[in-house]
PATI-803397 format. One record per residue (C-alpha): residue in three letters; x, y, z. Coordinates in steps of 0.2 Angstrom, whole numbers. Example, Ala and Ser with C-alpha at 12.3 -4.5 7.8 and 13.67 -1.06 7.14 Angstrom:
REM PATI-803397
@dopa->ALA, east->62, north->-22, up->39
@dopa->SER, east->68, north->-5, up->36
***
This chain:
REM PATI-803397
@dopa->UNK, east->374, north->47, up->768
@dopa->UNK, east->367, north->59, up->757
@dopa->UNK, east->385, north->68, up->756
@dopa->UNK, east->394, north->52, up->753
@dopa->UNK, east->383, north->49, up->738
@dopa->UNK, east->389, north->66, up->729
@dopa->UNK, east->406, north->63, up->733
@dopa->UNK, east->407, north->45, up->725
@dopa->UNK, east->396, north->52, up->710
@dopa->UNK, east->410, north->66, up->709
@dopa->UNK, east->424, north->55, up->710
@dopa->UNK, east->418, north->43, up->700
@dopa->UNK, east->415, north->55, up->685
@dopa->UNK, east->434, north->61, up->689
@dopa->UNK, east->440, north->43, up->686
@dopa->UNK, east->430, north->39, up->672
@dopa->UNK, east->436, north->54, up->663
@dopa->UNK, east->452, north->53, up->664
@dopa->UNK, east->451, north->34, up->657
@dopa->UNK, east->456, north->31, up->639
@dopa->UNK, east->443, north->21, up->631
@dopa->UNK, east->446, north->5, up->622
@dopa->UNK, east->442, north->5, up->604
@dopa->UNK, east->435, north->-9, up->596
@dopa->UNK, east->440, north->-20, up->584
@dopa->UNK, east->433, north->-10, up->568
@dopa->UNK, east->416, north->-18, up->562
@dopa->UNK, east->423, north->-20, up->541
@dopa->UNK, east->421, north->-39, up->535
@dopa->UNK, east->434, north->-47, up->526
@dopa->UNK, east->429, north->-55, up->511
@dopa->UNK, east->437, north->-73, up->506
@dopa->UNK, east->451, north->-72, up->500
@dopa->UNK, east->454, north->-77, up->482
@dopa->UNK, east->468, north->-79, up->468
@dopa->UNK, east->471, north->-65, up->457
@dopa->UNK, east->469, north->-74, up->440
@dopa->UNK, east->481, north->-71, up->425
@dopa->UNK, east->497, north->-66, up->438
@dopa->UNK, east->512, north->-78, up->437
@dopa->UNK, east->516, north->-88, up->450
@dopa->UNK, east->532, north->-78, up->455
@dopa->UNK, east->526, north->-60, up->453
@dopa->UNK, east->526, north->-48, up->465
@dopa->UNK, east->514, north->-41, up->473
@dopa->UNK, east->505, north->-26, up->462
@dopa->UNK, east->504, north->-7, up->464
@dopa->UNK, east->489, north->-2, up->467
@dopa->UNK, east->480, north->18, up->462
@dopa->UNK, east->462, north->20, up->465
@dopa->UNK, east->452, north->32, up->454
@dopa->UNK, east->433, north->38, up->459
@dopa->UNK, east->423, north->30, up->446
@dopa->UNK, east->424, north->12, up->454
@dopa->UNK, east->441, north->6, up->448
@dopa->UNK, east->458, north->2, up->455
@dopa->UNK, east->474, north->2, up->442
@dopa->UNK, east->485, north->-13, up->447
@dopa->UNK, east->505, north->-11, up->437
@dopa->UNK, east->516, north->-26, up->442
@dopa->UNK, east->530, north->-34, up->435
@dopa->UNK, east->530, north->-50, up->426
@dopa->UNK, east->540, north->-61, up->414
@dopa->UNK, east->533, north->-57, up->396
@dopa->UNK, east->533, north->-76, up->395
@dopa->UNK, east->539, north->-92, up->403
@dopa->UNK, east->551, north->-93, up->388
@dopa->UNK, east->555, north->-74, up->387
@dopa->UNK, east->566, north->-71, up->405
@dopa->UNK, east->563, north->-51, up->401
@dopa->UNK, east->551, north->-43, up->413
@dopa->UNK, east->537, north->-31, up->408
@dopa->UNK, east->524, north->-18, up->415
@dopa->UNK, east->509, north->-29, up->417
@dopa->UNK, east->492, north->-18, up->419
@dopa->UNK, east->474, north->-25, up->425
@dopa->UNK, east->460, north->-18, up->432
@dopa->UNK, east->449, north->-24, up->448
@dopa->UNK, east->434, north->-18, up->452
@dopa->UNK, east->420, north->-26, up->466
@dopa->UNK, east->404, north->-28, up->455
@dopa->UNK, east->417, north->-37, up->440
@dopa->UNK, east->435, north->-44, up->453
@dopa->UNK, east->449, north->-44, up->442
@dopa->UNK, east->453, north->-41, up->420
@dopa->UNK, east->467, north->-50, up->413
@dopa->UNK, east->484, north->-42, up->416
@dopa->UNK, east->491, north->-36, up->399
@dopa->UNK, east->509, north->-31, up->396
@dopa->UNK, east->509, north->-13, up->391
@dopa->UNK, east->527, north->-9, up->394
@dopa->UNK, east->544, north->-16, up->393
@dopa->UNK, east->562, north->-13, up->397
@dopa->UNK, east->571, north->-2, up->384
@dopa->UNK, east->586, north->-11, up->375
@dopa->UNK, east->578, north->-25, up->380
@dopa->UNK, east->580, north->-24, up->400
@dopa->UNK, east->569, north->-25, up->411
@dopa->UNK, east->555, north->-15, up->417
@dopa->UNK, east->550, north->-13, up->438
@dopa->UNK, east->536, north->0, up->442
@dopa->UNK, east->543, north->14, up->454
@dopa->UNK, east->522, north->20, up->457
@dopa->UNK, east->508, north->31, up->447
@dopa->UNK, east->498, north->46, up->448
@dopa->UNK, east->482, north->48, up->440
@dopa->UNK, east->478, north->65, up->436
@dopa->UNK, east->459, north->77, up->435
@dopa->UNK, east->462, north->75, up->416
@dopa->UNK, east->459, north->56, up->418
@dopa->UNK, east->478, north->54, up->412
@dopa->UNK, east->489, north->39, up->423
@dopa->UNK, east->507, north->46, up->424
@dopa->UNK, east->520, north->30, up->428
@dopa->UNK, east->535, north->30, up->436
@dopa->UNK, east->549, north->14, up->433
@dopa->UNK, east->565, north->5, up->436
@dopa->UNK, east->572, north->0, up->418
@dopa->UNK, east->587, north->-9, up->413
@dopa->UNK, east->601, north->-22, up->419
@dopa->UNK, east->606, north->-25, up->434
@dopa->UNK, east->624, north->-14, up->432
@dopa->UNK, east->616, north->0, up->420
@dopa->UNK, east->600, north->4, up->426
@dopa->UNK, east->588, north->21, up->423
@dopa->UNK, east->571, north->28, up->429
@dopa->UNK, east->558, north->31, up->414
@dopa->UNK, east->543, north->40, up->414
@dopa->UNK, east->527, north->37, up->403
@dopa->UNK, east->509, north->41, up->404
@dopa->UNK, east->493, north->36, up->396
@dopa->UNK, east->474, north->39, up->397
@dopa->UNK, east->466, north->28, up->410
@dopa->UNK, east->451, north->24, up->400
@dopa->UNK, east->463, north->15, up->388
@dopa->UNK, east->479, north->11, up->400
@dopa->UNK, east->476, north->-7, up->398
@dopa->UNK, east->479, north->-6, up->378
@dopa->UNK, east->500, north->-6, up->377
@dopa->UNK, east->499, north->6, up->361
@dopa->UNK, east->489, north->20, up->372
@dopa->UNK, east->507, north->21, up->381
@dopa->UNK, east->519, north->34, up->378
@dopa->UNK, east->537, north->29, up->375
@dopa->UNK, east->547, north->30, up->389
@dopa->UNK, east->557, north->45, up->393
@dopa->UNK, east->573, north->42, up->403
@dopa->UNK, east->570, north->54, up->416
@dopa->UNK, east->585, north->48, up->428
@dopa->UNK, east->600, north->37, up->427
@dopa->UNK, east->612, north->28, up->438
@dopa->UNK, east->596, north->20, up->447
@dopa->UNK, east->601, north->4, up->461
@dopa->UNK, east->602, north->-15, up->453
@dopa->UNK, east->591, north->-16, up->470
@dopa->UNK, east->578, north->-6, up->465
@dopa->UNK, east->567, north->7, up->478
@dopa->UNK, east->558, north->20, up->474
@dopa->UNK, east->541, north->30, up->474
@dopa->UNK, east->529, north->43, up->461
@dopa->UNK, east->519, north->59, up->471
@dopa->UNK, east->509, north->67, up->459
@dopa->UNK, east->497, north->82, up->462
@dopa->UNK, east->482, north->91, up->448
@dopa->UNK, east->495, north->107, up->446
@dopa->UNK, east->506, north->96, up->435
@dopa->UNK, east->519, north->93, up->447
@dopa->UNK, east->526, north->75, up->447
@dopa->UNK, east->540, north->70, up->459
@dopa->UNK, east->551, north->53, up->456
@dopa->UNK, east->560, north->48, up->471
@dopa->UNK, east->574, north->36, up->471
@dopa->UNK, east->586, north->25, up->476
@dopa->UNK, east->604, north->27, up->467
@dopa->UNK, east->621, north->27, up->467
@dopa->UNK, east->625, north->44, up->453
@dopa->UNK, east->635, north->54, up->468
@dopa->UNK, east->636, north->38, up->481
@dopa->UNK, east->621, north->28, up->487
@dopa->UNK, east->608, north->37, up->492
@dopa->UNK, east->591, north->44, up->488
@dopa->UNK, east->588, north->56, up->472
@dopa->UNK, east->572, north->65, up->466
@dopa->UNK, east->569, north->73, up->450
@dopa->UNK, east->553, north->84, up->448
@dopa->UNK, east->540, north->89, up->432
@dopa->UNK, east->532, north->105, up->435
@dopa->UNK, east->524, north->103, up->416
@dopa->UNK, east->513, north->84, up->418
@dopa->UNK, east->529, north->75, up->412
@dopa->UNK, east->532, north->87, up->396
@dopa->UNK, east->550, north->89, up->403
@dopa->UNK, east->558, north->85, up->418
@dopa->UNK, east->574, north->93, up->432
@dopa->UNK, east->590, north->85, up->433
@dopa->UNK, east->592, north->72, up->447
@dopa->UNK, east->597, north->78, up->463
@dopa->UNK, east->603, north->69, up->478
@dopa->UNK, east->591, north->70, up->493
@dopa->UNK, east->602, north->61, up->505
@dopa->UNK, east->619, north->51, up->504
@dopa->UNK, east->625, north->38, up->515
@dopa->UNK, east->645, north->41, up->510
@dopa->UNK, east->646, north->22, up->512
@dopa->UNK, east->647, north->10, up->498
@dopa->UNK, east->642, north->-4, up->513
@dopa->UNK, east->625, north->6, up->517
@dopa->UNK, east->609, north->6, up->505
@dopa->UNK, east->593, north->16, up->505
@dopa->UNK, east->580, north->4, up->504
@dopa->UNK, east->560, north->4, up->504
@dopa->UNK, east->557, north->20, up->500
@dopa->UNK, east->539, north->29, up->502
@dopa->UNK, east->531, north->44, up->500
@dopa->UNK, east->515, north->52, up->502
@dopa->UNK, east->509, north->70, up->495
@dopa->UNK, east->498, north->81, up->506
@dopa->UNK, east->486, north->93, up->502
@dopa->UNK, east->498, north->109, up->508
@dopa->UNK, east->510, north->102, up->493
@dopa->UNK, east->523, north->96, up->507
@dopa->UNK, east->529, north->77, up->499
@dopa->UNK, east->535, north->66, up->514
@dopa->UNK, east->547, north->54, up->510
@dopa->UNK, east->553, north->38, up->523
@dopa->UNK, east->563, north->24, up->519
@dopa->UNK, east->575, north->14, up->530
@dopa->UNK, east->597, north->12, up->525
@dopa->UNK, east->603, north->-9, up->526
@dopa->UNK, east->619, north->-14, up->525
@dopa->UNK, east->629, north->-26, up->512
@dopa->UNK, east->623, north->-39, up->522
@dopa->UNK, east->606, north->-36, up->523
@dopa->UNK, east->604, north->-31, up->542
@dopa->UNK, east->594, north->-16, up->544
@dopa->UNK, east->602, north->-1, up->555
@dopa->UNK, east->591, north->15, up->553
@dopa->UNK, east->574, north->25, up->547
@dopa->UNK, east->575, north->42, up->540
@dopa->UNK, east->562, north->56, up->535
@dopa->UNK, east->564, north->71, up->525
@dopa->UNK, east->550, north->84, up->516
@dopa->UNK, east->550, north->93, up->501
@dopa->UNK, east->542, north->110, up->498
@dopa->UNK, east->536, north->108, up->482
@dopa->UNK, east->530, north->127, up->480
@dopa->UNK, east->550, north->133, up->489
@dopa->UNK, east->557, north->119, up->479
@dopa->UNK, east->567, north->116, up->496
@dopa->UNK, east->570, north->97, up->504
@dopa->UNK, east->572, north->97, up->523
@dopa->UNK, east->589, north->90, up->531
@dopa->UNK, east->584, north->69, up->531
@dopa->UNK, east->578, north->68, up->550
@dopa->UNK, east->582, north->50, up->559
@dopa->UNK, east->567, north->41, up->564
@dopa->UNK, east->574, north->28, up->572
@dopa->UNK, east->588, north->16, up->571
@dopa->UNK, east->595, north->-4, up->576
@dopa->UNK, east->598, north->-7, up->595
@dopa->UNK, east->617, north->-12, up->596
@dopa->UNK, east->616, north->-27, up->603
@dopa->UNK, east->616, north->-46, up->599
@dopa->UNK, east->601, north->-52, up->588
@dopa->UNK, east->591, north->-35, up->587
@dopa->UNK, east->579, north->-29, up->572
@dopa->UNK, east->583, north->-15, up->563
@dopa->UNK, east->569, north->-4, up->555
@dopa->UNK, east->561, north->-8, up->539
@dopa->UNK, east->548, north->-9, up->526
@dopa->UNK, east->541, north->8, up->532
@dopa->UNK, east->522, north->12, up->529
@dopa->UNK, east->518, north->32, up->528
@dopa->UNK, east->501, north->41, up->526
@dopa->UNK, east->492, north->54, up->532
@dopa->UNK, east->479, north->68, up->530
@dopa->UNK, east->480, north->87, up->536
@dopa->UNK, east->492, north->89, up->546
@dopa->UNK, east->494, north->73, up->554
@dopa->UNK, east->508, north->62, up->546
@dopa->UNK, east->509, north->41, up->551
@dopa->UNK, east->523, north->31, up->548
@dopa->UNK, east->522, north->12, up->553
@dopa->UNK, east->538, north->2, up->551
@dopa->UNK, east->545, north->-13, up->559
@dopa->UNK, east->559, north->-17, up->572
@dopa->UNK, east->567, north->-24, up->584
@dopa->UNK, east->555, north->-21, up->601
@dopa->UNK, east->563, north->-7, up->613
@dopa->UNK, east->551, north->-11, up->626
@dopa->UNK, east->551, north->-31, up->631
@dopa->UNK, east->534, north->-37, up->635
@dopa->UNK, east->526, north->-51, up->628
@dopa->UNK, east->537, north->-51, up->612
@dopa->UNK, east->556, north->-52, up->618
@dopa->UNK, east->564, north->-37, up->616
@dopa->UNK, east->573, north->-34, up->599
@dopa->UNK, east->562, north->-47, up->588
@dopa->UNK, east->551, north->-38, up->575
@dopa->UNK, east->536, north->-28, up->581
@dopa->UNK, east->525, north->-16, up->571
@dopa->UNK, east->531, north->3, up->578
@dopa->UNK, east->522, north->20, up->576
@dopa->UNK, east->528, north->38, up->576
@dopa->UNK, east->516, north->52, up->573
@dopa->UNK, east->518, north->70, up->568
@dopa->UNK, east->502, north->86, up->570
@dopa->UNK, east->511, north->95, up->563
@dopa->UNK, east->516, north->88, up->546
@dopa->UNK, east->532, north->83, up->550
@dopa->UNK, east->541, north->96, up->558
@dopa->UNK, east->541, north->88, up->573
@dopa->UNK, east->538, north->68, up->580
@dopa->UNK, east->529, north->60, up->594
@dopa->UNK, east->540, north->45, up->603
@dopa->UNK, east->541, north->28, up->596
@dopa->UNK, east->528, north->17, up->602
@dopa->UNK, east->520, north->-3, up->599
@dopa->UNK, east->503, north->-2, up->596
@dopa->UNK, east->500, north->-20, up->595
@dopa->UNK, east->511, north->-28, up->606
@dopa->UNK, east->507, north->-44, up->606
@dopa->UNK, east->510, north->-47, up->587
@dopa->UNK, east->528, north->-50, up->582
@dopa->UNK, east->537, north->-57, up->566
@dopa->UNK, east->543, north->-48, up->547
@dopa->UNK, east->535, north->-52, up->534
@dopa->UNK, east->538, north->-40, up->521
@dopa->UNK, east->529, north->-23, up->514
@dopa->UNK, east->514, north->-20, up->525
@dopa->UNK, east->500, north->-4, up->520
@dopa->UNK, east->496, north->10, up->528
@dopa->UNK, east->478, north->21, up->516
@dopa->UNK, east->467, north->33, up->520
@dopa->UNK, east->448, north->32, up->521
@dopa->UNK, east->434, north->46, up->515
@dopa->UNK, east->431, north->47, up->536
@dopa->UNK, east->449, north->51, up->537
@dopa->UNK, east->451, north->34, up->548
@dopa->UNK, east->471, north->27, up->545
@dopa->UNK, east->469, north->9, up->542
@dopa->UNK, east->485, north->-3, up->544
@dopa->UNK, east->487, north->-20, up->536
@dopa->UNK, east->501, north->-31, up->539
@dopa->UNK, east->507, north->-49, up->542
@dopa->UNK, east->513, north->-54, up->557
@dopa->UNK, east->506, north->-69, up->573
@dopa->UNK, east->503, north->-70, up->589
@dopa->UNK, east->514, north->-82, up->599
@dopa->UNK, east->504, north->-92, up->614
@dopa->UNK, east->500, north->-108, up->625
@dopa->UNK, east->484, north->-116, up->627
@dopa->UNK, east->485, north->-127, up->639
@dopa->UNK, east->503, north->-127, up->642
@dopa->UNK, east->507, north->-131, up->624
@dopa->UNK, east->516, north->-118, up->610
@dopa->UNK, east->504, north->-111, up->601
@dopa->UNK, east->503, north->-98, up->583
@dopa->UNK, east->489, north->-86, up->578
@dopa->UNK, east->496, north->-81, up->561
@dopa->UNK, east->487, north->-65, up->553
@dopa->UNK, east->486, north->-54, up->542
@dopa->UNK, east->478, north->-41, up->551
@dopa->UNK, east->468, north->-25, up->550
@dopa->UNK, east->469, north->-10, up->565
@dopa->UNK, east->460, north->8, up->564
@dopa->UNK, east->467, north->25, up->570
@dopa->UNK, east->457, north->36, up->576
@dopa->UNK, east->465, north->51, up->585
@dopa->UNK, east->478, north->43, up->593
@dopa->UNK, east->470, north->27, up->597
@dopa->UNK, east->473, north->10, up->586
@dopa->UNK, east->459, north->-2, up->586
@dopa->UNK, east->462, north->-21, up->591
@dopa->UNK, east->468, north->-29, up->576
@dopa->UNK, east->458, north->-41, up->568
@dopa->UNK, east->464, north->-57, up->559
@dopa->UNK, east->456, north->-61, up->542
@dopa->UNK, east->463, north->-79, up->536
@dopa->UNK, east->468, north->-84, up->523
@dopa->UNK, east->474, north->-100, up->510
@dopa->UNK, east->491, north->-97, up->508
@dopa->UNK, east->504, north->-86, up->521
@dopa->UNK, east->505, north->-68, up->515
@dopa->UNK, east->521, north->-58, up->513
@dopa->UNK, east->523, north->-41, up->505
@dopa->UNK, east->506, north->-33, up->507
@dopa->UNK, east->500, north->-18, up->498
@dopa->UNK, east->484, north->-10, up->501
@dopa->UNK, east->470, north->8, up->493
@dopa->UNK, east->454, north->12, up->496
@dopa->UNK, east->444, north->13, up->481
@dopa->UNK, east->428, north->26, up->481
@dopa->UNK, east->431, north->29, up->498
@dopa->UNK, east->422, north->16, up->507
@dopa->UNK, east->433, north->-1, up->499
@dopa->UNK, east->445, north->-7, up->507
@dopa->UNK, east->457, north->-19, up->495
@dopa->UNK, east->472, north->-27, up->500
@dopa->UNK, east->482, north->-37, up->490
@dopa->UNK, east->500, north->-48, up->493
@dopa->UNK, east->512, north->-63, up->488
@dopa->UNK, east->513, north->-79, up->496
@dopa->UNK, east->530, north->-78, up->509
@dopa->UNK, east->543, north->-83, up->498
@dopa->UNK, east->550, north->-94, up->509
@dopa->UNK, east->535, north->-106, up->507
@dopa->UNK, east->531, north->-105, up->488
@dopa->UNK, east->524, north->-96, up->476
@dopa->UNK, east->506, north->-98, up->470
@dopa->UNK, east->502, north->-80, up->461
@dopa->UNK, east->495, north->-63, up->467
@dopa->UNK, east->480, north->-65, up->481
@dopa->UNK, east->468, north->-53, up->488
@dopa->UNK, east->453, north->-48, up->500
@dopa->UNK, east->444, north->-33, up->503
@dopa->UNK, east->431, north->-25, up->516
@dopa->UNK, east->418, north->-11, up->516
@dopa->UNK, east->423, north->1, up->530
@dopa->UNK, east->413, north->11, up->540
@dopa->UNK, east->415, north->27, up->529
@dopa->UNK, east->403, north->38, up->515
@dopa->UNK, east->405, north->30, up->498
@dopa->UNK, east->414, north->44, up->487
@dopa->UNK, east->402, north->52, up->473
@dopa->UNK, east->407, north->43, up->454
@dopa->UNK, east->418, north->57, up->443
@dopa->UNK, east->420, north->46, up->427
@dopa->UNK, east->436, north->45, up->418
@dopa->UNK, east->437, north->55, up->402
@dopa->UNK, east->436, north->42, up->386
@dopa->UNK, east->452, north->46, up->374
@dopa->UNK, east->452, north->39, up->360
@dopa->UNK, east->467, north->26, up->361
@dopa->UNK, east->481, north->32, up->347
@dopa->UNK, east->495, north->32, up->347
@dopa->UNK, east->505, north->45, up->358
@dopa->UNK, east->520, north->52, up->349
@dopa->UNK, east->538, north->46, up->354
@dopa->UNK, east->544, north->60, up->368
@dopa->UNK, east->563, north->63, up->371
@dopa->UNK, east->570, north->64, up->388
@dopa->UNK, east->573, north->83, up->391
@dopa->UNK, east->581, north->86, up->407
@dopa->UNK, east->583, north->104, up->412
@dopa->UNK, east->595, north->109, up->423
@dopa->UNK, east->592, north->104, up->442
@dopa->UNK, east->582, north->119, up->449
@dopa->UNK, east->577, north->111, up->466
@dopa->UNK, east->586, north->116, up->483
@dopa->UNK, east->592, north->104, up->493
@dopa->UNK, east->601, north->104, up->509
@dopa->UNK, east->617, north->94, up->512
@dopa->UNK, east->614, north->80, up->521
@dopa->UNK, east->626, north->71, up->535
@dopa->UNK, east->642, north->63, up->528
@dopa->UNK, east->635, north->48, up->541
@dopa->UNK, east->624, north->38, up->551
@dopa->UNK, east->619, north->50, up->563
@dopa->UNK, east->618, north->40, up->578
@dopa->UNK, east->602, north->45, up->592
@dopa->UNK, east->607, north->49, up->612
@dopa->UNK, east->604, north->30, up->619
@dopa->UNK, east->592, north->16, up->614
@dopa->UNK, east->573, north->22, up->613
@dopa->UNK, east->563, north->29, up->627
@dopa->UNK, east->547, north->21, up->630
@dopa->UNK, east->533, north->29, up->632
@dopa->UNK, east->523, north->33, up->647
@dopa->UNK, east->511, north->15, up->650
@dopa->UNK, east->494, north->17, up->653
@dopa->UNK, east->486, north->7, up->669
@dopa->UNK, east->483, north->-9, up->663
@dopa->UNK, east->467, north->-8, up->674
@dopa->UNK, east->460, north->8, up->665
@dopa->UNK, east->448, north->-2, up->651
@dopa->UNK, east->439, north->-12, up->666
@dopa->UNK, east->439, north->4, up->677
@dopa->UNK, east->433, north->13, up->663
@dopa->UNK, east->418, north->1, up->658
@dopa->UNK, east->413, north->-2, up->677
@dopa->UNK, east->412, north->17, up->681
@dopa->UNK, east->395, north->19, up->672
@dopa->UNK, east->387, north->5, up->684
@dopa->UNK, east->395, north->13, up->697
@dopa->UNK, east->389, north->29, up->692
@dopa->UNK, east->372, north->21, up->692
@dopa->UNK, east->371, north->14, up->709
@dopa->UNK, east->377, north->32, up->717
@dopa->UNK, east->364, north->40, up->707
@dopa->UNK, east->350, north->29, up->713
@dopa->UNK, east->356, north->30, up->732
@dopa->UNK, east->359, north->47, up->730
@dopa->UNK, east->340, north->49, up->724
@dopa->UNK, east->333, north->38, up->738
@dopa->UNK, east->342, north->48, up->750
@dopa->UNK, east->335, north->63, up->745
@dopa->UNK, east->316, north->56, up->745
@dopa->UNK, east->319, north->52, up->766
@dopa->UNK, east->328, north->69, up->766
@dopa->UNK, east->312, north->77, up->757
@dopa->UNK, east->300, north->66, up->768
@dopa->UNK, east->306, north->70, up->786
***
C-alpha cells in the first residue's frame, strides 16, 4: 500500500504537469457604456493616441456641418476623472476636399504629428501636420498640411508609426505604380519627407489592399498587416512585411493567410496587430478552417503569433471558438504588464431549451504567454461595429466604436475598464504657447528607402490551413481534480507510513 501511494502521488504530479491550465476570464469591470457627446450621428468611429499625463487624443472625421457636406478633422479629448471635451474641427480638406485621419504619433517634445487622407474621391493625397498637444484642440495651433504623398485610394487605408528619434513612417494604400501599398518616411519630425515608394503591388486593377495596420517596436522594426479584397468586395488574402527603419530595408510582403476556395468561405479581414519585445500578435477574422461549433468558413476571430519579431509565424489558430460573425475593426493594445488585450464584436449562437438562441458581444480576452482568457461580454445599448481601442496610463482600458451600420446610426459610444496592471507614473505635456505655426511646403526628397520587389501575384499557400494540434478536451477537469487527488495520496501515504513506523 505504502508503494502504491508513491506511485499514484508520482503519476499524479506527472499528469498535472503536463496539463495546460485554464485562464480565467480577466477580473477588469466594464463601465456602462455611454454616448460620446458632440459626434454626429454618422461618424466613424475615432482614432484614438494615449499620452501619460491622463489623457487620450481622439481625431475623427466629421461633416463641418449638417449643411456643409465637406468632412473635417475633428479633435476632442477624454479623460476618466472629466469623460469626453467637445470635438472641434481643427483641419479640413485642402481645395476644399475632404479630410480622413490615416493615425498620429505623439512625440517626448509633447508635439502630436498627424497623418491623413485629403481630397476627392478621383484625386486624392496623404498630408501631414503637427501641433502641440497641450493646444491640439485650438484649429490655429495646427500646421498647414504638407502634401507628403499623392495618388492615395478613393477607398482610403492607411496607418502613422512614429518613434522619439524623429522618424515618422506613412503607410498607405494607392494606386501611383498600380494598387498597392506605399510608405514614405521622415527621418527630421516632419521637416521633410522621402518620396513614396511602393511596399507591395498586387499588379491587378480587380484586387485592393485594404485595412492596413501597423505597430512600431522598440528594436525600430515597424510591422505592417493588412488584407487585399476584390472589386467585389470578397476578401481573398492577409499579408505581413517589416521595415528596418535603421537599414531602411522593407522585407518581401509574407502571406498570412488567405480565402478557402470554396462556396460561401470568409476571407481574411480587418486585421488587429500589436506586440511587445519580440513577440508580435496579429488577430484577423475569417472563414473557420477548423469546423467545430461554428460551421466551417463563417467568420471567426484567428491568431498568428511570431517570438521572434516577425521573422518567423506560429500556425493559425481559433482562440475563441465558439464566437462567430464580422462586425467590422476590432483592437488589439498593450498594457503596462505587458498583457495583449482583444476587443471585438461578434455572438455566440446557442439553444436553450431546444430553441435558437443569440449571445451578441462585444467582448474582451487576455494573453498571457500563449494563452487567451475566456472572453467576457460587456453589453451594451446599441449593437457595436468597428471597434477601436488604447490604454491610457497604463492601467485604463477605453474602447470605443459605431453602432453596425446596418441597424442605424446613433453617434460614437464607449466603455472602458481598469485592468489588472501598475498605473503609469504622470510626465505632463509641455504647455506651447498656441501661435500660429508657419505655412510648410511639402519637400519630398528623393526616395532613399530600400525595398524589395514584391510578387507580380497572389502568392497562393500549399492546401487549405492546417489545424493545430487540439488539446484533450478533458485537461481543465483533469487538471483541477489533480490537486484533490494529490491530497488524498498524500494523507494515505502519511497514514501508511505511521502503521509502518508503529510495527
Amino acid at each position: 500500500m505504502f508503494r502504491f501511494a508513491i506511485v499514484t502521488i508520482i503519476v499524479l504530479f506527472v499528469i498535472s504537469a503536463n496539463q495546460v491550465a485554464v485562464v480565467a476570464q480577466p477580473s477588469a469591470r466594464w463601465s456602462p457604456d455611454a454616448q460620446a457627446e458632440g459626434y454626429l450621428e454618422n461618424t466613424f468611429t475615432p482614432y484614438l493616441l494615449a499620452d501619460q499625463n491622463h489623457t487620450v487624443h481622439a481625431f475623427a472625421s466629421q461633416l463641418v456641418s449638417e449643411d456643409d457636406e465637406q468632412f473635417a478633422i475633428v479633435y476632442a479629448q477624454w479623460r476618466l476623472e472629466s469623460s469626453w471635451s467637445k470635438p472641434i474641427d481643427v483641419l479640413l480638406g485642402p481645395d476644399g476636399g475632404d479630410a480622413q485621419p490615416y493615425g498620429a504619433f505623439l512625440d517626448a517634445s509633447g508635439v502630436i504629428h498627424l497623418a491623413f487622407w485629403g481630397g476627392e474621391a478621383l484625386d486624392a493625397s496623404v498630408y501631414y501636420s503637427q501641433a502641440p498637444a497641450a493646444n491640439a484642440g485650438r484649429a490655429r495651433a495646427w500646421s498647414s498640411p504638407t502634401l507628403v504623398g499623392e495618388d492615395a485610394h478613393v477607398i482610403s487605408s492607411g496607418s502613422f508609426a512614429g518613434d522619439d528619434k524623429g522618424n515618422l513612417i506613412i503607410v498607405y494604400n494607392g494606386n501611383g505604380s498600380g494598387n498597392g501599398i506605399y510608405a514614405v518616411q521622415s527621418s527630421d519630425a516632419g521637416a521633410s519627407w522621402s518620396e513614396s515608394i511602393p511596399v507591395f503591388l498586387t499588379y491587378d486593377e480587380d484586387l485592393t489592399p485594404f485595412s492596413l495596420r501597423t505597430y512600431l517596436d522598440q528594436e525600430g522594426q515597424l510591422h505592417a498587416v493588412w488584407n487585399v479584397v476584390t472589386d467585389k468586395g470578397v476578401d481573398e488574402a492577409l499579408y505581413y512585411a517589416r521595415l528596418d527603419i535603421a537599414q531602411q530595408q522593407w522585407s518581401i510582403p509574407l502571406l498570412l493567410d488567405e480565402r478557402i476556395d470554396r462556396p460561401d468561405f470568409f476571407g481574411p479581414s480587418f486585421p488587429a496587430i500589436a506586440g511587445y519585445g519580440s513577440i508580435v500578435v496579429v488577430m484577423y477574422n475569417s472563414g473557420n478552417p477548423f469546423g467545430g461549433p461554428v460551421a466551417a468558413g463563417r467568420p471567426v476571430q484567428m491568431v498568428r503569433l511570431s517570438d521572434d519579431g516577425g521573422l518567423t509565424w506560429e500556425d493559425p489558430i481559433s482562440p475563441f471558438p465558439r464566437h462567430l460573425g464580422r462586425s467590422g475593426e476590432h483592437a488589439l493594445v498593450v498594457d503596462s504588464n505587458q498583457v495583449i488585450h482583444a476587443v471585438f464584436m461578434q455572438r455566440i449562437e446557442t439553444t436553450v431549451d431546444g430553441k435558437p438562441s443569440v449571445i451578441d458581444g462585444p467582448w474582451h480576452s487576455e494573453l498571457r504567454g500563449r494563452q487567451w482568457s475566456e472572453p467576457v461580454r460587456f453589453p451594451t445599448t446599441w449593437s457595436p461595429h468597428d471597434m477601436r481601442a488604447v490604454v491610457s496610463q497604463g492601467n485604463v482600458l477605453l474602447a470605443v466604436w459605431r453602432e453596425d451600420p446596418g441597424a442605424g446610426q446613433h453617434g460614437v459610444w464607449y466603455s472602458y475598464a481598469i485592468v489588472n496592471a501598475p498605473e503609469l507614473p504622470v510626465i505632463p505635456i509641455p504647455t506651447i504657447a498656441a501661435t500660429p505655426t508657419s505655412v510648410r511646403e511639402p519637400t519630398a526628397t528623393p526616395a532613399q528607402l530600400a525595398v524589395t520587389p514584391s510578387p507580380t501575384q497572389l502568392v497562393r499557400m500549399q492546401g487549405d490551413v492546417t489545424p493545430t494540434t487540439q488539446r484533450n478536451p478533458a485537461g481543465p477537469l483533469i487538471f483541477a481534480a489533480a490537486p484533490v487527488f494529490l491530497l488524498c495520496a498524500l494523507l494515505i501515504l502519511v497514514r501508511q507510513w505511521s502503521r509502518y513506523r508503529n510495527r
